[in-house]
C-alpha positions as CSV (number, residue, x, y, z in Angstrom):
1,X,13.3,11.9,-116.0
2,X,14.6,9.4,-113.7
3,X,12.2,7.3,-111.5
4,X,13.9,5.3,-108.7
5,X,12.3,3.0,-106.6
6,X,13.8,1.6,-102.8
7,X,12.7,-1.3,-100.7
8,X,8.9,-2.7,-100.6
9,X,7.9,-0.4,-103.2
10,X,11.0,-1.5,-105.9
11,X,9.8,-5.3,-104.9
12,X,6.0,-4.0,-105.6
13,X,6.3,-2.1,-109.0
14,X,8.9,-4.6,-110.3
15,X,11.7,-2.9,-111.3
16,X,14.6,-0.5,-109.3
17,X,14.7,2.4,-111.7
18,X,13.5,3.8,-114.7
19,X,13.7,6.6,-117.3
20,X,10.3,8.1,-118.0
21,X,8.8,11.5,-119.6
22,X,6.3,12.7,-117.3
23,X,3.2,14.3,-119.0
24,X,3.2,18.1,-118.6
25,X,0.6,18.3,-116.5
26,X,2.2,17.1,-113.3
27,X,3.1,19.6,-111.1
28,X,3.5,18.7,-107.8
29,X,5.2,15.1,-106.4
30,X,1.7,14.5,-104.9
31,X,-0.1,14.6,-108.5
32,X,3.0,11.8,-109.8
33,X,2.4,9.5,-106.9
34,X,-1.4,9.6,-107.9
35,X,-0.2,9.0,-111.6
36,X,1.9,6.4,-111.1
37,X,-0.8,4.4,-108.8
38,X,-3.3,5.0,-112.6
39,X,0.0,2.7,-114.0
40,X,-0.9,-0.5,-113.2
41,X,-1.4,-3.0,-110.3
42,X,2.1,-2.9,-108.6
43,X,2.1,0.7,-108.8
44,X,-1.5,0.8,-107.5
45,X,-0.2,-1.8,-104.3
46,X,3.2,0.3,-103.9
47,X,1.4,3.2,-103.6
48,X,-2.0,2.7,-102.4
49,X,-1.0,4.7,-99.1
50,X,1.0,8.1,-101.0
51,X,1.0,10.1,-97.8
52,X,3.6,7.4,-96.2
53,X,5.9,7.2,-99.4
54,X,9.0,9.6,-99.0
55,X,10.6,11.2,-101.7
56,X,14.0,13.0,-102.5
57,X,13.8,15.2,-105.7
58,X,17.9,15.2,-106.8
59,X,19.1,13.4,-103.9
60,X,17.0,15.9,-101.4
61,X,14.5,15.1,-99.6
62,X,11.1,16.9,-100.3
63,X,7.1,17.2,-99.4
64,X,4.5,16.2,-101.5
65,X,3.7,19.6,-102.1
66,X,7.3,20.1,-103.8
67,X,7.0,21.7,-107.0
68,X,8.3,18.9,-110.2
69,X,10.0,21.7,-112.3
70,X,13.8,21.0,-112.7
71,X,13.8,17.8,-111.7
72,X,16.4,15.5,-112.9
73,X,15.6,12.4,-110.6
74,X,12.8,11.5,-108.4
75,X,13.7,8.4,-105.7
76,X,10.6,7.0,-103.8
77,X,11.0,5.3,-100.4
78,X,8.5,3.4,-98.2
79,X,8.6,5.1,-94.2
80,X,12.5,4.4,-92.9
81,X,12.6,3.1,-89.3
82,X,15.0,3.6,-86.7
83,X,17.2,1.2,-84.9
């Protein structure tokens, strides 16, 4: 699996991608943000707020109720502002 990580929260956990297996219990993208906050302290401050991270599941954006199954990449982005 492919973890990518944008903005603040690739300057928090240290490093702008990575390829990762995810433990078989992880269903849903809301039980990997909690997972990757357990990681250690970057993840923890990158994520300490889940509900305001988006993420795109193969390029598409998705809820954090989205289903992990068939998942090739996962991309994490802190909330986008408009100009």
């Amino acid at each position: 699996m492919k973890l990518r990580y944008f903005a603040w929260v690739r300057e928090r956990i240290g490093t702008a991608e990575e390829d990762i297996e995810l433990p078989a219990y992880l269903n849903t993208v809301r039980d990997l943000l909690l997972w990757l906050q357990a990681r250690d302290d970057g993840y923890a401050e990158a994520l300490r707020h889940p509900e305001a991270i988006r993420v795109a599941i193969n390029q598409e954006h998705v809820d954090h109720k989205e289903r992990l199954e068939g998942a090739r990449e996962i991309a994490l982005f802190p909330p986008m502002t408009g100009g």
